[in-house]
C-alpha positions, 0 to 999 in steps of 0.5 A: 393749126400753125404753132407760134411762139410768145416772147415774154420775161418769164415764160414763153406760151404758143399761140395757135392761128386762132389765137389760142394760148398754149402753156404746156409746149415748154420742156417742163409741161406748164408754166409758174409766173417767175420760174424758168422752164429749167429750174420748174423741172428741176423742182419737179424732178427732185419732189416725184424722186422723193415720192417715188422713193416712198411709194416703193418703200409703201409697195414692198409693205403691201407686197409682203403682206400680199395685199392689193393696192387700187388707186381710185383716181377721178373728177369730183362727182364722178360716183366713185364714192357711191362706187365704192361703198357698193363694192364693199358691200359686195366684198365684205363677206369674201375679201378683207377690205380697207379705205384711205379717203382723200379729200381737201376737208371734211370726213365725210366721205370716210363716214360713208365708208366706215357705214359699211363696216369697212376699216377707213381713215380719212386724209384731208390734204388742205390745200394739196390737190392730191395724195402723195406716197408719205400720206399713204406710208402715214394713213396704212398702218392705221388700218387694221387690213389683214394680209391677202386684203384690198386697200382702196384708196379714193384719191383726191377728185382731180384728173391733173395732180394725181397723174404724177404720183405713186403711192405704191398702188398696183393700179390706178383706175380712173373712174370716168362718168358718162355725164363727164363728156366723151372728151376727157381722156384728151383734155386729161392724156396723162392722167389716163396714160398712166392708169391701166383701168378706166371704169365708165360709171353711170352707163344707166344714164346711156340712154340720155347721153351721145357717149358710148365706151369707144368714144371715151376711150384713151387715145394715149393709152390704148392699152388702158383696160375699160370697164362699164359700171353702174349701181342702177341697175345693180347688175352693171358692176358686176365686171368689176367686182367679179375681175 
């Protein structure tokens, strides 16, 4: 596949033999109609600076208290949230728990959670596509989360945005579906580059389905740890729960 480039005023795409449109080979990774790749990178630099200055203020905090911070990072529909709730469920009698629900509206997904007697706060970001470390700093002081406890937080169903930004967590885990296709990890690399768990969810829907954990494996982060989860039946998450 030869790579060629695309003179335009305001960004510069390659373009593949076939005629494929490439926007993410410049220096800054993608393009903004009327910004320099330059200038985009500067942006970028100087928002994931403050953020990540944030997140380790939020890491320290949860350090000190010992308290786990799991990332929960996905496509929209994925079951993290049916996920979730059956983890708790598992947990609540052995391990102090609380959640920070990411989504662009409604609290729905917080109700969910609080019906299992779980701690939750919900954090609708509005048009923001992702949870950033300033809601985290926000939302964790709200929760009642004992010290030696989990803090889960589901982040926005979006496999770009969250990629970039820490919030203090001690892992991102990206929650991938059998029913997602065997190729996301390389249409999404840098999301799965930068968690150091995927769970493949509803592996009961193998038997319907060409995808199997060697195929849905990372090439980017070969090191990334996987699991099989599944609530139907129940026993199929029992490596997660009990890791």
């Amino acid at each position: 596949m030869k790579i060629t480039g695309i003179k335009a005023p305001e960004f510069t795409p390659s373009q593949t033999e076939e005629g494929d449109l490439h926007y993410g080979h410049g220096e800054a990774g993608t393009h903004a109609p009327g910004m320099s790749q330059r200038r985009m990178l500067e942006v970028e630099i100087d928002v994931l600076d403050k953020n990540n200055r944030l997140a380790e203020r939020n890491r320290a905090r949860f350090a000190a208290r010992k308290q786990l911070v799991l990332n929960l990072v996905s496509s929209p529909g994925s079951g993290k949230t049916t996920l979730l709730t059956e983890t708790l469920m598992r947990l609540k009698d052995s391990v102090p728990c609380a959640v920070i629900e990411g989504d662009q509206q409604t609290v729905n997904d917080a109700a969910r959670i609080r019906a299992t007697g779980t701690p939750a706060i919900q954090v609708n970001t509005g048009k923001g596509c992702h949870l950033d470390a300033q809601m985290i700093a926000d939302a964790a002081p709200r929760l009642p989360l004992d010290d030696n406890g989990i803090l889960f937080i589901e982040n926005v169903g979006n496999l770009v945005c969250p990629a970039s930004f820490d919030l203090g967590e001690k892992h991102k885990v990206a929650v991938l579906s059998v029913t997602e296709g065997e190729d996301k990890p390389l249409k999404y690399p840098h999301m799965f580059a930068a968690a150091s768990l995927m769970l493949l969810n509803k592996v009961d829907l193998l038997r319907i389905s060409t995808l199997t954990l060697r195929s849905a494996s990372p090439a980017p982060a070969k090191s990334i740890q996987k699991l099989k989860s599944s609530l139907f039946p129940p026993p199929a998450a029992k490596g997660w729960t009990s890791g």
